[in-house]
C-alpha positions as CSV (number, residue, x, y, z in Angstrom):
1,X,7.0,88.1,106.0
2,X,6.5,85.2,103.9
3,X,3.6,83.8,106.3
4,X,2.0,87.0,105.8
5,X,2.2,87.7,102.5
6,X,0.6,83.6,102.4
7,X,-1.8,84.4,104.5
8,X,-3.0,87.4,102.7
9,X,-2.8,86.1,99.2
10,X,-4.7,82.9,100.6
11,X,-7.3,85.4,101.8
12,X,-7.2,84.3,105.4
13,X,-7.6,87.7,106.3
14,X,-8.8,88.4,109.7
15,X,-12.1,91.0,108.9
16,X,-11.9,91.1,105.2
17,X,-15.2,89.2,103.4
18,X,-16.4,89.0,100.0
19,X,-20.0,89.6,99.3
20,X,-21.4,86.6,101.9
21,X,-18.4,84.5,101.7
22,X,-16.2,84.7,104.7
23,X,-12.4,84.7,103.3
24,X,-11.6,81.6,105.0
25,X,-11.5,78.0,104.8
26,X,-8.7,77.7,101.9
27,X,-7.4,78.7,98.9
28,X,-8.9,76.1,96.9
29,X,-12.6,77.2,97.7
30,X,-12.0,81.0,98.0
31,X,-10.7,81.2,94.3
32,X,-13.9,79.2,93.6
33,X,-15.9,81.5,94.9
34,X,-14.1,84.8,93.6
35,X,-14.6,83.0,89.9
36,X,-18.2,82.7,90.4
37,X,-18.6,86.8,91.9
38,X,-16.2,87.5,88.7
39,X,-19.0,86.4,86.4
40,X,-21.6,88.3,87.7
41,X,-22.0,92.0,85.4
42,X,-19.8,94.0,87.2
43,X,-20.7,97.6,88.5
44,X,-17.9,99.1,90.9
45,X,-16.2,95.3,92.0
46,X,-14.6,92.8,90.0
47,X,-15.2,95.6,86.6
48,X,-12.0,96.3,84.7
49,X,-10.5,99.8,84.8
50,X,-11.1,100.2,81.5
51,X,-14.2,99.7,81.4
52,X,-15.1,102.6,83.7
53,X,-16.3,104.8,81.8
54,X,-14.9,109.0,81.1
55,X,-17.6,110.5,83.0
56,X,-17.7,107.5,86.5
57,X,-14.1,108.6,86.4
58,X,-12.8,111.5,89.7
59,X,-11.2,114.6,88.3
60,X,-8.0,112.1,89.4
61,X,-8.7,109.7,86.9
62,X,-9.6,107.0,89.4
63,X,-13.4,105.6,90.1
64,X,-15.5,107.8,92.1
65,X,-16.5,105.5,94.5
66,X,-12.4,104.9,95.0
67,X,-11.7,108.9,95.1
68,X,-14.5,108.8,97.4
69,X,-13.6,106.5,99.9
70,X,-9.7,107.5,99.4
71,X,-10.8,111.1,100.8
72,X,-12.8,110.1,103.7
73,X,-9.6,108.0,104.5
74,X,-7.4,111.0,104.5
75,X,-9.8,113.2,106.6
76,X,-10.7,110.7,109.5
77,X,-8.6,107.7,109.0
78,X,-5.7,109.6,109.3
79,X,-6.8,110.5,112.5
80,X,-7.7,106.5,113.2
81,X,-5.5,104.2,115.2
82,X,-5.1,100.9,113.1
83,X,-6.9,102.1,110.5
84,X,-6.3,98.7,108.3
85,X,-5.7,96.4,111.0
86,X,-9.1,96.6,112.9
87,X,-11.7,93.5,112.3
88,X,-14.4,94.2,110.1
89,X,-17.8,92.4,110.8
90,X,-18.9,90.5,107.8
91,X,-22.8,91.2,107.6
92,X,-22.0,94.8,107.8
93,X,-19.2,95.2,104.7
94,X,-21.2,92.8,102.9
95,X,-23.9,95.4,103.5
96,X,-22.1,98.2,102.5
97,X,-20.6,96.3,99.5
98,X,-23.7,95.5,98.3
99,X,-25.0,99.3,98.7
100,X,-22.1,100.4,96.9
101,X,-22.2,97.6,93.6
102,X,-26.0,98.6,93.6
103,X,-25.9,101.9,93.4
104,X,-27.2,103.0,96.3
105,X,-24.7,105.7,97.7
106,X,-26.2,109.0,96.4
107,X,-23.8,111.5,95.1
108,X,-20.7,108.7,96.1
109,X,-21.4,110.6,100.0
110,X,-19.6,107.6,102.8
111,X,-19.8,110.3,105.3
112,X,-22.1,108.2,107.7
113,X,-20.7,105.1,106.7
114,X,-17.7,103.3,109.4
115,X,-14.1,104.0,108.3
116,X,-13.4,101.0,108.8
117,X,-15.9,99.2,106.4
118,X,-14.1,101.7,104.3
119,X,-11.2,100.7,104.9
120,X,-12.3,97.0,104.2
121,X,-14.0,98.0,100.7
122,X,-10.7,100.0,99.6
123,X,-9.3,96.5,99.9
124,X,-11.8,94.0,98.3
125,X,-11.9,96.4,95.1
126,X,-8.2,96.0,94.5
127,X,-8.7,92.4,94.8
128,X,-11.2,92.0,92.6
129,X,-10.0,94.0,90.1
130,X,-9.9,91.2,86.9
131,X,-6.1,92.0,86.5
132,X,-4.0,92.8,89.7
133,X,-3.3,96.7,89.8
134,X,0.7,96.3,89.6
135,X,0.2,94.4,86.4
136,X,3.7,93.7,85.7
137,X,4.8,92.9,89.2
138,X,7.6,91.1,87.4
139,X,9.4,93.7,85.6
140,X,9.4,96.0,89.4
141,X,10.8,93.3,90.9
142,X,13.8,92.9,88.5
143,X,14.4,96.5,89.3
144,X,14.1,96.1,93.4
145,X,16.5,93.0,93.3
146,X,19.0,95.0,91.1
147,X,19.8,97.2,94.4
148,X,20.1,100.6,92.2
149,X,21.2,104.2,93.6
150,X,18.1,106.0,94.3
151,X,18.7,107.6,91.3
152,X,19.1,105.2,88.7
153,X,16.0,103.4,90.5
154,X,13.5,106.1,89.6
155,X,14.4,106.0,86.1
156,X,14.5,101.9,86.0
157,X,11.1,102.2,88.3
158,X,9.6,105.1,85.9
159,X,10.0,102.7,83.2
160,X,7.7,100.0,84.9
161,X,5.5,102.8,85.9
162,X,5.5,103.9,81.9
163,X,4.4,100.0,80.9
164,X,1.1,99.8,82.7
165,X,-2.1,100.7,81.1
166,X,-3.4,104.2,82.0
167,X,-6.1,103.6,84.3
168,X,-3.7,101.5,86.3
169,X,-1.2,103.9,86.7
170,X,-3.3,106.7,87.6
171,X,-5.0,104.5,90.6
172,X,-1.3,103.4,91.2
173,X,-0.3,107.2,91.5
174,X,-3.4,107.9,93.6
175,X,-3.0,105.2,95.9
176,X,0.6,105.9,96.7
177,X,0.0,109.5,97.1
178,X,-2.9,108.5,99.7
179,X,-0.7,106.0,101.6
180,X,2.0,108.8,102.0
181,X,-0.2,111.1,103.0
182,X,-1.4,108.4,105.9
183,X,2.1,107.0,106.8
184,X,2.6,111.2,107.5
185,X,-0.1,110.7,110.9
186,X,1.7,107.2,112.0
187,X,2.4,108.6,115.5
188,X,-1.8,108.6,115.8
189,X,-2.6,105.3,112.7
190,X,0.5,103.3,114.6
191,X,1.3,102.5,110.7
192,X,4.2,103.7,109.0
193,X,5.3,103.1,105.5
194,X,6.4,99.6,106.3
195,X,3.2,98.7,108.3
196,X,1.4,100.0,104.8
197,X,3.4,98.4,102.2
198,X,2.1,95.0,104.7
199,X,-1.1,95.7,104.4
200,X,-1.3,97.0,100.9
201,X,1.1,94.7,98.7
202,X,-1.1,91.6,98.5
203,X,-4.2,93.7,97.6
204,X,-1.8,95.3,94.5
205,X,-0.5,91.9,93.3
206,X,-3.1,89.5,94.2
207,X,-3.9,86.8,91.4
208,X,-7.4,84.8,90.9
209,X,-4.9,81.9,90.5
210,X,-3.7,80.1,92.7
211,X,-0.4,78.9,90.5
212,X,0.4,82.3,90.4
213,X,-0.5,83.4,94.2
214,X,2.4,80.8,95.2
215,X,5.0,82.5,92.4
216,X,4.1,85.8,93.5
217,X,4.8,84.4,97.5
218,X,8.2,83.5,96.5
219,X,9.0,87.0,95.7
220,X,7.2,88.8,98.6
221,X,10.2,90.0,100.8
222,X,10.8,91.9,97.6
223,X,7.5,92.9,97.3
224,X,7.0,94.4,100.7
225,X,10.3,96.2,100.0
226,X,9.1,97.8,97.1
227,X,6.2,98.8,97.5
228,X,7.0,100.6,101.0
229,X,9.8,102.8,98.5
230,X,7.2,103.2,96.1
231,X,5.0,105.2,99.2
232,X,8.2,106.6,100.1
233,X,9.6,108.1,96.7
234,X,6.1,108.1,94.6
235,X,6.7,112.0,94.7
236,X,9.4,111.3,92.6
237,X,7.5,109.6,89.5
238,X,5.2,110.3,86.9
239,X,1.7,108.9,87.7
240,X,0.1,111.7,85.2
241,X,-1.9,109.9,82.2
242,X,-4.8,110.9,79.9
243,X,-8.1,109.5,81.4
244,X,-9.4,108.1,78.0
245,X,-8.1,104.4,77.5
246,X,-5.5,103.4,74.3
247,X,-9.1,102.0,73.1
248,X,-11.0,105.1,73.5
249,X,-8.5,106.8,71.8
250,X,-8.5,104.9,69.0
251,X,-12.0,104.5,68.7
252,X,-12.4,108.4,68.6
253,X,-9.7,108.8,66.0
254,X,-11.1,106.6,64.2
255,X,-14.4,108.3,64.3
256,X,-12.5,111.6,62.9
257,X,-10.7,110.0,59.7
């Protein structure tokens, strides 16, 4: 597990490339390059959740674009062997990335585009996301090592749930809900919950750098743990959050005093 989790977090990733930059070569020069993308003005990669505006924001709470690609992963990939292990060719999700940060996907429509560049994009915006999705990684990991009854772990992992900002806990929510609903069709994807939580952990953790990347690879066998029981028993916590920000939301009262 560990070599995997090193691996990913390292971004030697069979398939997966950044914008024209092939995820390979090291860690040194990857977080390099990530830096650099970071600094460009950010349009659907590497932009904060907050900073998504009300209105680019699904009926879910999540980025269109994400809510897009999320449901053409539930109609066809579900129906896709490997869906998140295939190789993806780098001039064509560098392509599609490109079409996508530009604005050129009318009405957020992937129907013609491969589900497994898809796939590959679902990825690369969770790791360039300026601040990993599971935020505090550290405070559900204390819970995981505590070996809880299931019920005492929903309330200890509800209150991890409760400390993330709002945006990230309603992709959080979405996310799970869409990897439970895929680990449902394993006997056709040949990925279960455990085969998910693989794939999907270092994209929910991942760090621009590198100190941290080796912290968080310490703690991995925990990771992979909890994140498959966090597909497995997401049903069972409160994602639900108002889609303005705690900045918003000030602002706006502010605007009424």
């Amino acid at each position: 597990l560990k070599e995997i989790f090193s691996a990913a977090m390292t971004g030697i990733e069979v398939g997966l490339f950044l914008g024209g930059a092939a995820i390979v070569g090291g860690v040194s020069g990857y977080y390099v390059k990530r830096k650099q993308r970071l600094q460009k003005e950010a349009k659907v990669f590497g932009k904060p959740l907050d900073d998504f505006l009300p209105k680019k924001l699904a009926e879910t709470g999540v980025p269109k674009p994400v809510e897009a690609w999320l449901r053409r992963l539930e109609t066809d990939g579900a129906f896709t062997e490997d869906i998140f292990r295939r190789d993806i060719q780098q001039e064509s999700l560098n392509k599609l990335y490109s079409k996508v940060d530009s604005g050129q996907i009318k009405k957020h429509n992937y129907d013609k585009e491969s589900i497994f560049e898809i796939a590959g994009l679902l990825h690369v915006f969770l790791r360039e996301l300026p601040e990993c999705l599971l935020l505090n990684y550290h405070d559900f990991i204390a819970v995981e090592k505590s070996n809880l009854p299931q019920e005492e772990w929903n309330t200890q992992m509800q209150a991890c749930v409760d400390k993330l900002p709002n945006r990230n806990t309603l992709l959080l929510g979405r996310l799970l809900s869409f990897l439970s609903t895929l680990a449902k069709h394993h006997q056709t994807t040949k990925m279960n919950e455990k085969d998910l939580a693989q794939s999907f952990c270092p994209s929910m953790v991942f760090s621009i750098e590198p100190e941290e990347a080796n912290r968080i690879n310490d703690e991995c066998s925990y990771l992979f743990t909890l994140v498959q029981k966090l597909i497995e028993n997401h049903a069972s916590l409160n994602f639900s959050r108002p889609l303005t920000t705690a900045k918003e939301a000030e602002l706006k009262q502010s605007k009424m005093a």
